[in-house]
matplotlib code that plots the C-alpha trace (Angstrom):
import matplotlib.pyplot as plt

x = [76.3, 75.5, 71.6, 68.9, 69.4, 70.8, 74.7, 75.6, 73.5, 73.3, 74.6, 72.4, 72.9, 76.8, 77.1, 74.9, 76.9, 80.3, 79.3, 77.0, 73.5, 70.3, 70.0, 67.2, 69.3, 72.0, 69.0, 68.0, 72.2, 72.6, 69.1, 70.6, 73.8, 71.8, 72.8, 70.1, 71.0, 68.7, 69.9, 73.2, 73.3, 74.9, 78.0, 78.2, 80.8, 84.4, 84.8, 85.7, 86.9, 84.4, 81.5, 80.1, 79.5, 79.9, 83.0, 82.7, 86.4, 87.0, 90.0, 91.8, 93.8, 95.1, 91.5, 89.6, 87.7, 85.5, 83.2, 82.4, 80.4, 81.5, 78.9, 78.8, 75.4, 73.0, 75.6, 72.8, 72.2, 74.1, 74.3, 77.5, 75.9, 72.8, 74.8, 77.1, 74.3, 72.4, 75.6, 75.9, 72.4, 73.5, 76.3, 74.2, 71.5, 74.4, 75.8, 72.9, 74.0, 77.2, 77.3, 76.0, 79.4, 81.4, 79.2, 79.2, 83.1, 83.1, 80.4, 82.6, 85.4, 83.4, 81.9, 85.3, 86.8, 83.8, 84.3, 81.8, 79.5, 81.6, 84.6, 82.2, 80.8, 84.4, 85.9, 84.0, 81.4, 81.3, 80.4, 82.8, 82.2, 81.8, 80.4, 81.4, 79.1, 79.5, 76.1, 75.0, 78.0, 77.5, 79.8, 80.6, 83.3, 82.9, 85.8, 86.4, 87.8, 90.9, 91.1, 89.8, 91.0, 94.3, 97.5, 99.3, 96.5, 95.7, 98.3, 98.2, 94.3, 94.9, 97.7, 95.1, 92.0, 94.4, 95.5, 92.0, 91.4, 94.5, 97.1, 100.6, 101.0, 104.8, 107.1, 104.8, 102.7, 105.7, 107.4, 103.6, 103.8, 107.0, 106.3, 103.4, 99.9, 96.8, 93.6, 91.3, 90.4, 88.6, 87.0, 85.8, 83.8, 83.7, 85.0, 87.2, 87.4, 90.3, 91.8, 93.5, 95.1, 95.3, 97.9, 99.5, 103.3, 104.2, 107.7, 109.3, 110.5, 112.0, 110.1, 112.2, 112.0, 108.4, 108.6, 105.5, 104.5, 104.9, 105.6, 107.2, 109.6, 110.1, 106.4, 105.4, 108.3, 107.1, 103.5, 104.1, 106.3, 103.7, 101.2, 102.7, 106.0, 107.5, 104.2, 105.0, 102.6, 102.1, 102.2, 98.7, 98.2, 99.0, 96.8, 98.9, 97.6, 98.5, 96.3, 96.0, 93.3, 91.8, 93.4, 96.2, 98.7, 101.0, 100.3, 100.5, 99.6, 99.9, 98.7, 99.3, 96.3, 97.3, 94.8, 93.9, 93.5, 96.6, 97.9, 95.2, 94.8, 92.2, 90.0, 91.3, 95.2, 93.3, 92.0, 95.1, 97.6, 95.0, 94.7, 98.7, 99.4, 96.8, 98.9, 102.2, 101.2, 99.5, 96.0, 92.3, 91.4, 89.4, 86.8, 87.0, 87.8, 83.8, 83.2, 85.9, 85.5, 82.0, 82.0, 80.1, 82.6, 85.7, 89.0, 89.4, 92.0, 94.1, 96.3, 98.3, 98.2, 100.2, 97.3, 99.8, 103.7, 103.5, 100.3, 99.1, 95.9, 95.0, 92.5, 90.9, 88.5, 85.3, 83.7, 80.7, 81.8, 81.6, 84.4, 82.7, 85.2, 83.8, 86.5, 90.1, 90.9, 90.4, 89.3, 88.9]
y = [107.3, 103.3, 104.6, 102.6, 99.0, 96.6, 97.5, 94.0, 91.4, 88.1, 89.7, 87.7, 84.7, 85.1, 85.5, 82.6, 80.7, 81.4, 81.4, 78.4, 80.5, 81.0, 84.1, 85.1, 85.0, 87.4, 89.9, 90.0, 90.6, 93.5, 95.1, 95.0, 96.3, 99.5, 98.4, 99.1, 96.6, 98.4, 101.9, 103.8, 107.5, 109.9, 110.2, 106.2, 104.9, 105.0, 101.4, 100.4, 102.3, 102.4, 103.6, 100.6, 99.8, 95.8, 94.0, 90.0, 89.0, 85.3, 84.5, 81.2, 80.3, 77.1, 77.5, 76.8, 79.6, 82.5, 84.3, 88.1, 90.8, 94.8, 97.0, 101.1, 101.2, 104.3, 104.7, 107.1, 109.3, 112.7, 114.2, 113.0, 113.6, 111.6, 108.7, 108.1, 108.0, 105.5, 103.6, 103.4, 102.6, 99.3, 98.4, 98.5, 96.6, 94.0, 94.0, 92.5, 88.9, 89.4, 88.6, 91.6, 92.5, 91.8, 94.2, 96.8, 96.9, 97.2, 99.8, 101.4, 101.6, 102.5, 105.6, 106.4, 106.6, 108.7, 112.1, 115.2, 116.1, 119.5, 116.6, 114.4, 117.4, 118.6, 115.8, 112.7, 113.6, 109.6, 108.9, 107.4, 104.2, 100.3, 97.3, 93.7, 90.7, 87.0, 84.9, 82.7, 83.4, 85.8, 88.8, 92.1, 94.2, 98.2, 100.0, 103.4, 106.3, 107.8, 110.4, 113.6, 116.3, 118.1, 115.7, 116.7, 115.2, 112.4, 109.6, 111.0, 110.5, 106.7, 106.1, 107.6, 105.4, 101.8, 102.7, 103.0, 99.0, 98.3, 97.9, 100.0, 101.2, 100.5, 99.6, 98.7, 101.8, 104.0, 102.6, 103.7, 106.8, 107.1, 106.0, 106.5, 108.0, 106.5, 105.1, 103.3, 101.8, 98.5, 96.1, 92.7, 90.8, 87.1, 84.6, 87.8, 91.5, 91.9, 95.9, 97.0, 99.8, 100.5, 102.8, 103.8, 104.4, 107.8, 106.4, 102.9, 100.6, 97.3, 94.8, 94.6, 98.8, 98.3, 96.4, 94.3, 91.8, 88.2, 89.0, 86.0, 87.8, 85.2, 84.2, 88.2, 89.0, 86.0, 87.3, 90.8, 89.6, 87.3, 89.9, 93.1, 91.8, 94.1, 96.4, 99.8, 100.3, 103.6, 103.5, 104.3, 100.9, 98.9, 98.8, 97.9, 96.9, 95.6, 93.4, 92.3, 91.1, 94.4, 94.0, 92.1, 95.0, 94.5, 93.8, 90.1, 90.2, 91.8, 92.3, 93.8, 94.2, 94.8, 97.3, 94.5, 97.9, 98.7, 95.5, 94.9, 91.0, 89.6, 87.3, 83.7, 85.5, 86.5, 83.0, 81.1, 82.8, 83.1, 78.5, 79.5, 81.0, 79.4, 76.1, 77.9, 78.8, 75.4, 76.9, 76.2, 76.6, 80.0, 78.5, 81.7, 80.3, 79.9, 83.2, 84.8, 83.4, 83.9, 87.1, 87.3, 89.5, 90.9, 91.4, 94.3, 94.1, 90.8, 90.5, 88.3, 88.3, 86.8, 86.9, 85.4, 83.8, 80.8, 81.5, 82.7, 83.8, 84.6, 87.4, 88.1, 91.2, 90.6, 94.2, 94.3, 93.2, 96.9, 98.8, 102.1, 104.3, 106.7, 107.6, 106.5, 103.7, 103.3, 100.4, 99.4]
z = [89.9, 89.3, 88.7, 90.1, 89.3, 91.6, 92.0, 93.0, 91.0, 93.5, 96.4, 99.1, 97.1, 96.5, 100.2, 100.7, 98.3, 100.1, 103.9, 103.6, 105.1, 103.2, 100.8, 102.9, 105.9, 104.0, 103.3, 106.6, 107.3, 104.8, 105.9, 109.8, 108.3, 106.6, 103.0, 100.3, 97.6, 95.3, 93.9, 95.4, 96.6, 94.9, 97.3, 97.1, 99.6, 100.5, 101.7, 98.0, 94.7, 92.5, 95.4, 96.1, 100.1, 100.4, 100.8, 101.1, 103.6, 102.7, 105.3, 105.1, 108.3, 109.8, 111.9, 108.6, 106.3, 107.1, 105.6, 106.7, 105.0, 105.8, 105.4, 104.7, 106.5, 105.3, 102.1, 100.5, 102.9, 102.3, 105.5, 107.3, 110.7, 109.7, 108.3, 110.8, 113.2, 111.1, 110.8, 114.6, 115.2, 112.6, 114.9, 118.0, 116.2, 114.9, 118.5, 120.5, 119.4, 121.5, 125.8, 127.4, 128.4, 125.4, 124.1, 126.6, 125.6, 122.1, 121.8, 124.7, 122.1, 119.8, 121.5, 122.3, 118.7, 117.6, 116.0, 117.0, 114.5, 113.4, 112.7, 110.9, 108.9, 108.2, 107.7, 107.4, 104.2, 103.5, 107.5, 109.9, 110.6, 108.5, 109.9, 109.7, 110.8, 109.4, 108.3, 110.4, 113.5, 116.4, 116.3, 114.6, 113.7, 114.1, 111.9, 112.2, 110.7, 112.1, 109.1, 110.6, 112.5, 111.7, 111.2, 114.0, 116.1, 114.9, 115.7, 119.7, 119.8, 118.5, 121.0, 123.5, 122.4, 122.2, 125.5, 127.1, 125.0, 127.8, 125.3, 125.4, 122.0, 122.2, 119.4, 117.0, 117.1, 117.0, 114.3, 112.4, 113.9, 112.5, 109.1, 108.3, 108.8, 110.4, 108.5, 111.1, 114.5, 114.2, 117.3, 116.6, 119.0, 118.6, 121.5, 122.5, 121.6, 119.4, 118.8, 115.1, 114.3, 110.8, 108.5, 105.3, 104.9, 103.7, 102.1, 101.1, 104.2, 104.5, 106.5, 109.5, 109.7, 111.3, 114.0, 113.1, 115.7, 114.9, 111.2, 109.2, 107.1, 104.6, 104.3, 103.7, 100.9, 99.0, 99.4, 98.4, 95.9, 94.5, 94.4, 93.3, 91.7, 89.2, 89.0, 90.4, 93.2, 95.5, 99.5, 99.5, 97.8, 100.9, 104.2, 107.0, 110.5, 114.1, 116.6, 120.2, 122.8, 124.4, 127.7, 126.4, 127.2, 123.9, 120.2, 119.3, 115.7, 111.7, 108.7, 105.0, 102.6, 99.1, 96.6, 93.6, 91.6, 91.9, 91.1, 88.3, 86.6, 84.8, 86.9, 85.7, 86.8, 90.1, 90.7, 90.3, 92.3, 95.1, 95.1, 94.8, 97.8, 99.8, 98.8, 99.3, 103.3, 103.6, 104.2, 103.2, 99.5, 99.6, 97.0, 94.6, 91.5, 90.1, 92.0, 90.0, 87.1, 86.9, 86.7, 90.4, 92.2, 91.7, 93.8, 95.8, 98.1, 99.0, 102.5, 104.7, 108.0, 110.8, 114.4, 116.1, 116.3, 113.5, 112.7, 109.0, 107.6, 103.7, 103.1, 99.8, 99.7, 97.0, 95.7, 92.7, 89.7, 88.4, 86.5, 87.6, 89.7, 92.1, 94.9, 95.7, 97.4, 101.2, 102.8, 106.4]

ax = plt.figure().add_subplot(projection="3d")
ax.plot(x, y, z, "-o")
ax.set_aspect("equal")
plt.show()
């Protein structure tokens, strides 16, 4: 337990600081999102692997850089039932800057991907469900859990739920299915409402065994080769996911995230070969080097994704610059 001091010294003002709004502005964010900046509950959170439930996404694309916060709203509360309810009351809350209907849609997905409460009590003791928003831009991301329920079910009820977003799971989703087991559902609601399906591998596989849509082989061996190297690294170190329009009928796009605790460096090794890559693919400097090196937040995951055919994007996951480890690894 982190005790009752502020987990994340800075926090509004780091997210101010990176997106560009006003700190006050990121309070009134976090309070929407049902983070408590001050003190932690005792069953902390599972979005990161030390407890802590904040994630700061800065993504790099040829579109520019963006800034999004993912929130594990009422992270104290102990009662999964409660929480999850709390949580969903946040994305409703985080929702009503979207169109009516865009919003109608995703809290439609949403309610569909949501367990009972005997799943959520059985299942889901850290709650079910993250939320994303970015300062100062309407829109929100719900991500939710696809870990619950026996095994055998699990993969059926996400080809069930992406087909009622009117997209065919097809090859993509059943070279996962194949490989490897499901993590989470995710809707994000900006111009559009974009599906994801995320999943770990359960063995080693080349690239070209998954089918990924719009995947640039060379660009993604360079990346993981950048990242992890040598380093031995488990499957459940890498967060792989595919994404399309809802209503788009197919998956157009990919992404892998790497676990930066899994591939551990020190923050000045961190902060170059981020600039690095970002060079490499010809995108956006992410602007984390005095972030980094500041000691203001620390790495927690790092990805690259592919939205579309020729397109690339950069994503570098902040967490509190903590040490403390609570749970495993999960992300969204």
């Amino acid at each position: 337990m982190i005790g009752e001091q502020c987990w994340w010294a800075g926090l509004p003002e780091l997210i101010a600081q990176l997106s560009g709004c006003t700190p006050g502005r990121a309070r009134e964010m976090l309070s929407a999102g049902g983070v408590r900046v001050e003190g932690m509950c005792a069953t902390g959170s599972a979005l990161n692997s030390d407890g802590t439930p904040v994630e700061i996404a800065v993504s790099v694309s040829w579109e520019g850089r963006r800034v999004r916060v993912v929130m594990d709203p009422a992270h104290w509360e102990v009662d999964p039932v409660r929480r999850s309810r709390r949580a969903r009351e946040a994305c409703e809350r985080l929702a009503d800057s979207l169109p009516p209907a865009l919003r109608h849609h995703l809290l439609g997905g949403v309610r569909m991907a949501w367990p009972d409460d005997a799943a959520l009590a059985g299942w889901l003791p850290w709650g079910c469900l993250w939320v994303g928003a970015e300062p100062g831009r309407p829109g929100i991301a719900a991500y939710l859990s696809a870990r619950w329920g026996p095994p055998a079910e699990r993969w059926p009820r996400v080809f069930d739920w992406v087909q009622r977003q009117g997209i065919m799971p097809a090859e993509p989703l059943a070279a996962a299915a194949r490989y490897g087991e499901p993590a989470s559902v995710s809707l994000a609601a900006g111009r559009e409402l974009k599906v994801r399906v995320y999943y770990r591998l359960c063995r080693p596989l080349r690239l070209a065994d998954l089918g990924l849509p719009a995947l640039d082989e060379t660009a993604m061996a360079g990346f993981l080769a950048a990242v992890i190297g040598e380093r031995p690294i488990r499957c459940a170190g890498l967060l792989l996911s595919v994404s399309a329009v809802a209503g788009a009928g197919a998956f157009g796009g990919c992404k892998v995230d790497v676990c930066a605790h899994c591939v551990s460096r020190s923050p000045v090794e961190w902060a170059v070969l981020i600039e690095r890559l970002a060079a490499e693919f010809g995108l956006p400097p992410p602007g984390l080097v005095p972030v980094l090196l500041g000691g203001q937040a620390e790495m927690a995951f790092i990805g690259l994704g592919f939205p579309e055919a020729g397109a690339r994007q950069l994503n570098c996951y902040l967490k509190a610059p903590v040490r403390r480890r609570f749970l495993a690894a999960s992300h969204v």
